[in-house]
C-alpha positions as semicolon CSV with decimal commas, in nm:
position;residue;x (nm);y (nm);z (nm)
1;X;9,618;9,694;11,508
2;X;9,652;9,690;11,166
3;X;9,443;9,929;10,872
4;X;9,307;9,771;10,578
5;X;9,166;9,869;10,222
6;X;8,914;9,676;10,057
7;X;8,920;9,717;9,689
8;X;8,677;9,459;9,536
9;X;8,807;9,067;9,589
10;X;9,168;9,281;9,730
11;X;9,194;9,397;10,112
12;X;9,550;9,573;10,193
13;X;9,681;9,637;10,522
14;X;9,923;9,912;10,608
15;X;10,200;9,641;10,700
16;X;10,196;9,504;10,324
17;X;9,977;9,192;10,387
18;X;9,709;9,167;10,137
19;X;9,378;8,909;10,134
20;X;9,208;8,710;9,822
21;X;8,845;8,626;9,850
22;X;8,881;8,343;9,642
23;X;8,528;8,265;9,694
24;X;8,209;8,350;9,919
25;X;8,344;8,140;10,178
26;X;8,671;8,125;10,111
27;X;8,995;8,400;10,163
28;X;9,354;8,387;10,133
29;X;9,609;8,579;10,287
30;X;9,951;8,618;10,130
31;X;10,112;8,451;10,455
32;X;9,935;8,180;10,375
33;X;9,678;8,171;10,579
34;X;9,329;8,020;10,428
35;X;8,997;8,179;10,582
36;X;8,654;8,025;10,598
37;X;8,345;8,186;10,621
38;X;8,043;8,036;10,810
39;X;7,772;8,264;10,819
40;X;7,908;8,529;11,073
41;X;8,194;8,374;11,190
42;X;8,516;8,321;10,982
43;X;8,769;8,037;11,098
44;X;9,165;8,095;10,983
45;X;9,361;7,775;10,891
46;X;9,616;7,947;11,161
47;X;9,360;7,871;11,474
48;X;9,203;8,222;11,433
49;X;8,866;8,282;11,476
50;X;8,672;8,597;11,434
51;X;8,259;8,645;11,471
52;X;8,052;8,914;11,276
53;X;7,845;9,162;11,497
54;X;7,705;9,464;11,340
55;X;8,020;9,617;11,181
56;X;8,215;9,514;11,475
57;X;8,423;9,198;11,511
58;X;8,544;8,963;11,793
59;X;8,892;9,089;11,760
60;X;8,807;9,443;11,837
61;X;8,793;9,583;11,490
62;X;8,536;9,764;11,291
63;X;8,457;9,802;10,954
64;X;8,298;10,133;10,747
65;X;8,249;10,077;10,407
66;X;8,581;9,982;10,286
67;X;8,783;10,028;10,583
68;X;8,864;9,827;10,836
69;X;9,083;9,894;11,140
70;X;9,136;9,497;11,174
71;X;9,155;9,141;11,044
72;X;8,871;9,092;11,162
73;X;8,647;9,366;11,035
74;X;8,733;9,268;10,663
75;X;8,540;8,976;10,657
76;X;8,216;9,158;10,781
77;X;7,930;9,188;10,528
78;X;7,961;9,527;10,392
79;X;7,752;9,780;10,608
80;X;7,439;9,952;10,489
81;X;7,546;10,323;10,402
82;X;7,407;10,388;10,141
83;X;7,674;10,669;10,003
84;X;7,995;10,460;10,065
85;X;8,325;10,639;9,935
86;X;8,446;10,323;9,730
87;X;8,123;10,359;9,543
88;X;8,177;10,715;9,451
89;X;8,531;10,602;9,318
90;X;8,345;10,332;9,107
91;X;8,511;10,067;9,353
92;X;8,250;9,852;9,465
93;X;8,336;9,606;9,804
94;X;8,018;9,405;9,768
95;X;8,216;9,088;9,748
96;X;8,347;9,110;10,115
C-alpha cells in the first residue's frame, strides 16, 4: 500500500505518483488516470472504484489530516481535527 501527502490541490505518494484535483469532482493522476467524485464514492476512468466512510475507504486505506496510507483515503473529505499538522505549516488540504 502506498503513502501519500496532500499538499493543497497536490497528493504525492511514496512511489512518485502524484494527483491533481482539477476540480471538486474531478482528479487526475499523472498515469493518466481521471477520477470522479460522486458524493462519497469516487469512480477512476481505470475501472476503480473507492467509497468514503468516516476517514476510512473501500480499499482499506485511511486518511488523518493530510495523510493517507492509500488511493483511496485521498479522496476522503478532510476529517474534523481541529489542530491538523498541515495547518500549523500554513498548508491547508481543504480542497480534498
Amino acid at each position: 500500500m502506498s503513502f501519500w501527502q496532500i499538499l493543497g490541490r497536490f497528493a504525492v505518494s511514496d512511489t512518485g505518483e502524484t494527483l491533481q484535483k482539477l476540480s471538486d469532482t474531478t482528479s487526475v493522476s499523472s498515469d493518466g488516470t481521471t477520477y470522479t467524485k460522486m458524493g462519497s464514492t469516487t469512480v477512476g476512468s481505470d475501472g476503480s472504484v473507492f467509497t468514503q466512510m468516516g476517514n476510512f475507504s473501500t480499499d482499506g486505506s485511511t486518511r488523518m489530516g493530510s495523510t493517507a496510507t492509500g488511493i483511496g483515503a485521498v479522496f476522503n473529505d478532510k476529517d474534523d481535527w481541529p489542530n491538523s499538522k498541515a495547518d500549523k505549516f500554513g498548508v491547508s488540504d481543504d480542497n480534498w
